[in-house]
N, C-alpha and C positions, 0 to 999 in steps of 0.2 A: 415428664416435660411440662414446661407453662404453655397451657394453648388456649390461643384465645380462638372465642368463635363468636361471630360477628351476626348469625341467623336472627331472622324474627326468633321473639321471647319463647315461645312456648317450643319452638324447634330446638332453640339456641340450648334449652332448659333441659330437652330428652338428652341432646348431644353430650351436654355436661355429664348428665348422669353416665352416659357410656364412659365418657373418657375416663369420668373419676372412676369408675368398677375396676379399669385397666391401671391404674395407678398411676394415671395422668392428674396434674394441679388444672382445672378448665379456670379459662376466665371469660365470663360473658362478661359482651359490651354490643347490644345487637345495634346494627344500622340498617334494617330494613323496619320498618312496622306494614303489616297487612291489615288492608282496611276493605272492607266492601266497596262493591260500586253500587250498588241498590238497584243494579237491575235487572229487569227482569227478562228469564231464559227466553228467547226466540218460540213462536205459538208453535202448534201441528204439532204432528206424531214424529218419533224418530225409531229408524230402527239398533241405533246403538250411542253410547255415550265413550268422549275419551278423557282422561285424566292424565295430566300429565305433571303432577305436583300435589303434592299433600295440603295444600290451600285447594285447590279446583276440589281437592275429595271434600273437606271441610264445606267450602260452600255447597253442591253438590247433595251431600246431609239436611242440608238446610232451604236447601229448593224445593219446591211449590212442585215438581215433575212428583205425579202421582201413581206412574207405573215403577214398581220395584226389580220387575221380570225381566229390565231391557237389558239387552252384553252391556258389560263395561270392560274397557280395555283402558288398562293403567302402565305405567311404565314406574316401574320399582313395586318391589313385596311392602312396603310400606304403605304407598297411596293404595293400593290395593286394599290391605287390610279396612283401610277407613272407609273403605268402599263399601265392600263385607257388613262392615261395624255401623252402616246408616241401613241396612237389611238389604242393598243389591246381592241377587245372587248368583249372576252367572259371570263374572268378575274373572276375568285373565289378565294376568302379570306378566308385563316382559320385561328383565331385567337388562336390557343394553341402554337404548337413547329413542326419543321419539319418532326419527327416521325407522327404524329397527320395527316397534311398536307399529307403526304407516305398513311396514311387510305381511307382518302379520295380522293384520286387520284385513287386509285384501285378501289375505288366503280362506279368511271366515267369512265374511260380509259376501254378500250378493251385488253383484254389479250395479251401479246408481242408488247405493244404497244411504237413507239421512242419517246425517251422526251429527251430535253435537257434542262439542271441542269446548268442556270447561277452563276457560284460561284467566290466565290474567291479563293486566294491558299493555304492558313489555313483555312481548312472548317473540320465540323465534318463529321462522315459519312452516318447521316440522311440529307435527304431520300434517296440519293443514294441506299446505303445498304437493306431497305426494300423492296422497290421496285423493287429490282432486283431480290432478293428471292420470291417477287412474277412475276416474270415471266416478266417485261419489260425490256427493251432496254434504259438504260440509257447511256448518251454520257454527259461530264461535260465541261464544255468550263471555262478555268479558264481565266476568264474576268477580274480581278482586283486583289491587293493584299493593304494589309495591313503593312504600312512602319513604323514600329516603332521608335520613337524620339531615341536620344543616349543618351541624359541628360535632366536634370528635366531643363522645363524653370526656368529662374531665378524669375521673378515675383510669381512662384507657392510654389518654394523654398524659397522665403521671406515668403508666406503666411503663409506656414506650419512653419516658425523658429517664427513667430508671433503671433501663434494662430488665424490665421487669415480668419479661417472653421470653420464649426460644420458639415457640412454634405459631402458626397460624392456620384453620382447616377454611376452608374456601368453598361454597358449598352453591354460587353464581357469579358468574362474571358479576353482576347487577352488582351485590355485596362488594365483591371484591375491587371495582370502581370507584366505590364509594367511599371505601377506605381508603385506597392512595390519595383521592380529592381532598379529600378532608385532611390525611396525613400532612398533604400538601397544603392547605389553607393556614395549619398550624405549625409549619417549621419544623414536621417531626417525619417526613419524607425518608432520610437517611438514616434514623431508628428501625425502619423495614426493610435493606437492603439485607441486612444480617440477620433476620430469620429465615425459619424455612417456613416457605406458603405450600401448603400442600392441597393441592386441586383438585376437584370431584370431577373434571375434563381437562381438553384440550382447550374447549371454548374459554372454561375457566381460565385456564392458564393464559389464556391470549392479552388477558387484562394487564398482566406485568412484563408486557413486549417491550423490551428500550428500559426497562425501570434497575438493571444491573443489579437485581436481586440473587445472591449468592445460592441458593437452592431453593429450586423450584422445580416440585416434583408433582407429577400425575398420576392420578393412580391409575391403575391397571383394567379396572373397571370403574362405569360411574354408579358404584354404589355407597353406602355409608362404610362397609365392611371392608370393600378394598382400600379405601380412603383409612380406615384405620392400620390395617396393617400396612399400609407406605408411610404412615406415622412412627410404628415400631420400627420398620426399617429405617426411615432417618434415625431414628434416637438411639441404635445400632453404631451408626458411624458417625456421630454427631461430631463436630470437632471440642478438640480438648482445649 
C-alpha cells in the first residue's frame, strides 16, 4: 500500500523504514517538527522520572540531571530503549497508555514519592493526574513542544490531488489535526474521506469524528506493531 506518515522527521524516517521492510511504498510529509523549549528540569532530588514519548527520552538524554540510578518508567519498548541508550538503568516499560503506566508506578513508588514527568507542552493529563490523586509529588518539566506546519507540503498536496495514497498511519491526535486543517485550508478535505486512517488509539481516532471518512480503524493496542498489523489487515480487504 501508499502510506503516508505524517511524524516529526526522524520518527516519520524509522516508520518509513518499517513499512518499506513489509513491502509497503511509505511517503513522508511530516507536520509536526519538535523543537526544544530551553528549559530547564525543575531543581531538587527526585525519586523517579516518567517518559511518555520518545522526544521526553530524547530530551531526557540530554538533560543536565546527573543521577543515572533514578527508576524511569516509560510507556512503549521504544521510549524505553532510548532510556537505556542515555545509560538509565533501572528503566520499566509498560506497553498499554499512560493511565496503565500511573498503575504501575504506584504499585513501585513509595507513597509521596517526587517524580518528574518529561513532557512536552500539549500533553494530556495522564499520568500526571492519577498519580497525584494517589498521593505523589509530580513536577512536569515541559522539555519540547510540538511545531505544527502552516501548509500542506506541496508534494503531499499533489499526492492527495492525484490519488496518490491508499493508506494513512496516525501516530497523534496533534498530527492527525493538523492534517484535516491544512487538508482543509487547501481544498483537498475530500481526497481523505477515501483512505484508510489507521490510528495508534481511540484518542487518535477521535480526530476524524463527523469528517465521513470511509475506514477508520484502531489498532488493537497502542503500539507501532499492532498499528502495523491493522495496516495488513486493511490491505486484506481493501476494496477493489
Amino acid at each position: 500500500m501508499r502510506v503516508l506518515v505524517t511524524r516529526p522527521l526522524d520518527q516519520a524516517e524509522r516508520t518509513a523504514r518499517r513499512l518499506t521492510a513489509l513491502g509497503h511504498e511509505a511517503f513522508v510529509a511530516p507536520l509536526l517538527t519538535i523543537a526544544r523549549t530551553q528549559e530547564p528540569p525543575p531543581s531538587g532530588a527526585f525519586d523517579a522520572v516518567i517518559l511518555t514519548s520518545a522526544n521526553g527520552a530524547a530530551a531526557l538524554a540530554e538533560s543536565p540531571l546527573p543521577r543515572r540510578d533514578l527508576p524511569v518508567f516509560a510507556v512503549g519498548e521504544q521510549t524505553a530503549g532510548l532510556a537505556r541508550e542515555a545509560g538509565f538503568a533501572g528503566v520499566v516499560a509498560e506497553g498499554g497508555d499512560a493511565a496503565s503506566l500511573a498503575g504501575v508506578m504506584a504499585q513501585k513508588l513509595a507513597p509521596g514519592a517526587r517524580v518528574l514527568h518529561v513532557a512536552g507542552r500539549d500533553r494530556k493529563p495522564e499520568p500526571a493526574a492519577a498519580l497525584t490523586r494517589a498521593g505523589f509529588a509530580v513536577e512536569t518539566w515541559v522539555a519540547y513542544e510540538a511545531v505544527a506546519a502552516r501548509e500542506l507540503p506541496a508534494e503531499l498536496a499533489a499526492k492527495l490531488s492525484n490519488a496518490g495514497l491508499d493508506a494513512v498511519v496516525h501516530y497523534s491526535r496533534r498530527s492527525a489535526e493538523t492534517l484535516l486543517n491544512l487538508a482543509d485550508e487547501a481544498a483537498l478535505a475530500p481526497a481523505l474521506t477515501g483512505l484508510a486512517h489507521l490510528c495508534l488509539s481511540a484518542d487518535v481516532a477521535a480526530a476524524f469524528a463527523g469528517r465521513g471518512i470511509e475506514r477508520l480503524i484502531v489498532a488493537p493496542r497502542p503500539d507501532e506493531a499492532s498499528l502495523f498489523h491493522a495496516l495488513a489487515v486493511c490491505e486484506a480487504v481493501k476494496p477493489v
